[in-house]
C-alpha positions in Angstrom: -25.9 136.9 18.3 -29.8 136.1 18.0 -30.2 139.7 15.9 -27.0 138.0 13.6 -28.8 134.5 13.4 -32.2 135.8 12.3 -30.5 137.6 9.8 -28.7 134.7 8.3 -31.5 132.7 7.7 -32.9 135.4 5.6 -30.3 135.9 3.5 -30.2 134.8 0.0 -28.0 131.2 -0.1 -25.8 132.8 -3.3 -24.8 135.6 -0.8 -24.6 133.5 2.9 -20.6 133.7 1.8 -20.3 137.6 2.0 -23.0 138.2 4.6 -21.4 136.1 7.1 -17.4 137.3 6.6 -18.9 140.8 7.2 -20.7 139.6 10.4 -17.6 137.5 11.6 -15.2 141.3 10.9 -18.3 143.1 13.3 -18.8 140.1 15.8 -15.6 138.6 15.9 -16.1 137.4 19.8 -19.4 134.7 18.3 -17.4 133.5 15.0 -16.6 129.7 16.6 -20.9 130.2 17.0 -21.5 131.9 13.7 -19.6 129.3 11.9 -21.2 126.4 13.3 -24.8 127.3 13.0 -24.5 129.0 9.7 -25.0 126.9 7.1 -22.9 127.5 3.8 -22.8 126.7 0.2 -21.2 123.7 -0.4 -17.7 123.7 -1.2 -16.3 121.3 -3.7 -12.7 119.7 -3.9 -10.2 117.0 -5.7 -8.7 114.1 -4.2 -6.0 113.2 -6.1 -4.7 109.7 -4.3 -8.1 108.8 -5.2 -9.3 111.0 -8.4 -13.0 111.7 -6.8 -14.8 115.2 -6.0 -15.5 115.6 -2.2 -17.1 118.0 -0.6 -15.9 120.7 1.8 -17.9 121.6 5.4 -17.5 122.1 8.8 -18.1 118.6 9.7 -15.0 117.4 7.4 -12.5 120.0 8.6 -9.6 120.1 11.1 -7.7 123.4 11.1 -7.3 124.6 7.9 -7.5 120.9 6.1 -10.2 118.9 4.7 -10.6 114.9 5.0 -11.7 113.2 2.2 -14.4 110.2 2.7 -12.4 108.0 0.0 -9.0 108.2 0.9 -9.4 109.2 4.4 -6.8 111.9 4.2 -6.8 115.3 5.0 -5.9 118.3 2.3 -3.4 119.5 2.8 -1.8 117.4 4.4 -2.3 117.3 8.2 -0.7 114.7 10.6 -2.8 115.0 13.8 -6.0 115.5 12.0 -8.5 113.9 14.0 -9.8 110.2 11.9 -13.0 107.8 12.7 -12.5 105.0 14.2 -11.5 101.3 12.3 -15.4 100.2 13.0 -16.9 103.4 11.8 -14.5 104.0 8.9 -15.8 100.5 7.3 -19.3 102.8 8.2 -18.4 105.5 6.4 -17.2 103.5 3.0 -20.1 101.8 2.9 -22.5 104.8 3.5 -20.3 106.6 0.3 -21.2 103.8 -1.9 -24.6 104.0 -1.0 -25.4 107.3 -1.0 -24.0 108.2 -4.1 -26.2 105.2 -5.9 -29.4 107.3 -4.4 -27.9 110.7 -5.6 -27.5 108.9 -8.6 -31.4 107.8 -8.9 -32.5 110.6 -7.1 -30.5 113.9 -8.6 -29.4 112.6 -12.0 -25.6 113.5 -10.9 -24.0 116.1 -8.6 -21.7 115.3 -5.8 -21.8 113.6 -2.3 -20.0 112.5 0.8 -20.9 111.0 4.2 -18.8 111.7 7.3 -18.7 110.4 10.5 -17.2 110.7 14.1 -17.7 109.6 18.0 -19.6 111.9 19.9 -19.3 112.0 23.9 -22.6 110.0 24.5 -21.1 106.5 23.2 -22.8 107.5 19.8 -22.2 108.9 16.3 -22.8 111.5 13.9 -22.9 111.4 10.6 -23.4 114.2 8.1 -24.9 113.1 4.7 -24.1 116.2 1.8 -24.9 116.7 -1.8 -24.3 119.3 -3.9 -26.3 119.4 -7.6 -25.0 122.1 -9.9 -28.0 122.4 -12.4 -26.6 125.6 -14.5 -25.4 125.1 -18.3 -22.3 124.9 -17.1 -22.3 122.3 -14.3 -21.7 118.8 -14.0 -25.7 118.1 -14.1 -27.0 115.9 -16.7 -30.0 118.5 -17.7 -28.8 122.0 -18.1 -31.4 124.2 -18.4 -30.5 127.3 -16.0 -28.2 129.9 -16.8 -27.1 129.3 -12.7 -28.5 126.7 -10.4 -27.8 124.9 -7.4 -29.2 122.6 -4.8 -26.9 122.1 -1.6 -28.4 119.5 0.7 -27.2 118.9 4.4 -28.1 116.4 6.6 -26.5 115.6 9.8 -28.0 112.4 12.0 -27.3 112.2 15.6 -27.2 108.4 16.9 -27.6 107.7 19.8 -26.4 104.6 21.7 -27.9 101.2 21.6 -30.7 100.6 24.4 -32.2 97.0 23.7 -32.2 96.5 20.0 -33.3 100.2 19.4 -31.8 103.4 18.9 -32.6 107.2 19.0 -32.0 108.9 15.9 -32.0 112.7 15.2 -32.3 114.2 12.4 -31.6 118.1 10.9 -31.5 118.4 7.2 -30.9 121.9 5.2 -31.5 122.6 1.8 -30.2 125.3 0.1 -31.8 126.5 -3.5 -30.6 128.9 -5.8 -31.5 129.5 -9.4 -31.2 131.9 -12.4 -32.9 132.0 -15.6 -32.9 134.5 -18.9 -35.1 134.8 -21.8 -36.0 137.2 -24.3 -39.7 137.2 -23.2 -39.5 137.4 -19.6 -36.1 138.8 -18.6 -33.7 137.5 -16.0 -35.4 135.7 -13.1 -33.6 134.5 -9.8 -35.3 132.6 -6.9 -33.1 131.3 -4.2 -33.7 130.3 -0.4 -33.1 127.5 2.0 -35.3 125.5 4.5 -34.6 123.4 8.0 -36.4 120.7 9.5 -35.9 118.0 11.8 -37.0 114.9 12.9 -36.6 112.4 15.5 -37.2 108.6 15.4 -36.4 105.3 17.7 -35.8 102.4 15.4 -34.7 99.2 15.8 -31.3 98.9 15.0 -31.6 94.9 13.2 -31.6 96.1 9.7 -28.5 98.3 10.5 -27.8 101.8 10.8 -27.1 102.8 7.5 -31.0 101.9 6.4 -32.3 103.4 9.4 -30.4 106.7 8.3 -31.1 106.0 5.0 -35.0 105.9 5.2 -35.3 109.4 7.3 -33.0 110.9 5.1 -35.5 109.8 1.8 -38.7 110.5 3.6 -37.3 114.3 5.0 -36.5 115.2 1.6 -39.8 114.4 -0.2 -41.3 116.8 2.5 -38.5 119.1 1.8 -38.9 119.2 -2.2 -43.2 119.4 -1.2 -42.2 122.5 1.0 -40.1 124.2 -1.6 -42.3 123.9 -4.3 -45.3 124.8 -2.2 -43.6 128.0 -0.3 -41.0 129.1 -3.3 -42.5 128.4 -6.2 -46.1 127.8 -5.7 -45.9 131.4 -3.9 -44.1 132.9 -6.5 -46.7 132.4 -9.3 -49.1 133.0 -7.5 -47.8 136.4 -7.0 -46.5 136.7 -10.7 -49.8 135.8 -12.2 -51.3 138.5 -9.8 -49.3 141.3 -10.6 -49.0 140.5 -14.0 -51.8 138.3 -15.2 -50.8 135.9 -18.4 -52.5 137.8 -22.1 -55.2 135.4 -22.5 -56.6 136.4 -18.5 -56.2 139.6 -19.5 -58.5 138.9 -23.0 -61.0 137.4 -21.3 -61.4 140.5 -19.0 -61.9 143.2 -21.9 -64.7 144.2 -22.7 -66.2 143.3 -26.0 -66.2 146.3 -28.7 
């Protein structure tokens, strides 16, 4: 199981989807482990009693059904499928209509949800998502990529109120993909993902939902600093190593 871990989390995000259906046919005995420590790209589906997008994971599923954060309904259809409670459905609306104002500033467009559900410690968890789909082809406002996506999870573990304050955890995972093509440099692909965490006791008179909100901001400023530090930053400095741009190379000749 640790061997199958390690090599998820070095596998390429665009190909989690087949790696991990061939792991679950070899280890079929860990797949209830496999499938909730593996994170996935983000799945994206319609609600029609509501016409909005949501998005598909293991935190919104029951069975084989999906709830959606608008309409509170599972698809398809499910009658038993488990639902939040009254005072942390009015939660969960409210953290929808927030969120997706901040994916709006934030990511120019894509898609998000916000979930939520009891946990056994007389808290909550809630899992934040949003998935950006930056290709020519996808619903992003500046297509630049031939293929491109961002898949951002983060999942906040409350816990109970201890005078005025309250412990929050935090594990966020991003998941980066991209493909580009020119004449002059060829077909290039980058993709990875990155996990971090956080912990923080806050007072809880400002509410939850900015409490959340602020962790979830600061995290992914480090995250986006990380990626372009570790994934890009690495990259050309390897690039320009192995194949240095003409006017580096100019400077090195020798004069005739």
């Amino acid at each position: 199981m640790e061997a199958a871990l390690g090599l998820m989390r070095r596998m390429p995000p665009k190909h989690t989807e087949t790696a991990l259906s061939a792991l679950l046919s070899l280890l079929p005995h860990h797949s209830s482990d496999l499938l909730s420590q593996v994170d996935q790209p983000l799945q994206v589906i319609y609600d029609m009693d509501c016409g909005k997008e949501f998005i598909l994971c293991e935190y919104n599923r029951d069975a084989d059904s999906y709830r959606s954060p608008w309409s509170n309904k599972y698809h398809p259809p499910l009658e038993d499928g488990s639902l939040p409670s009254l005072e942390l459905r009015k939660l969960e609306i409210e953290a929808n209509d927030v969120f997706a104002v901040y994916r709006d500033q934030y990511y120019e467009g894509g898609i998000s949800s916000v979930y939520m559900w009891e946990d056994d410690n007389e808290g909550f968890v809630t899992c934040f998502l949003i998935k950006k789909d930056g290709s020519k082809t996808g619903q992003g406002r500046r297509g630049y990529l031939e293929e491109g996506a961002w898949d951002a999870i983060h999942v906040i573990e409350v816990g109970p109120e201890e005078e005025g304050t309250a412990n929050y955890r935090l594990t966020s995972t991003v998941m980066l993909s991209l493909t580009t093509h020119n004449e002059s440099s060829g077909t290039f692909s980058l993709s990875g993902s990155i996990r971090r965490q956080m912990s923080m006791n806050l007072s809880v008179a400002d509410g939850h939902l900015c409490n959340m909100g602020r962790m979830i901001e600061e995290m992914e400023g480090k995250l986006r600093n990380s990626l372009d530090q570790v994934y890009f930053g690495k990259t050309k400095e390897m690039v320009c190593t192995l194949r240095p741009p003409s006017e580096v190379v100019q400077m090195r000749l020798p004069d005739n």
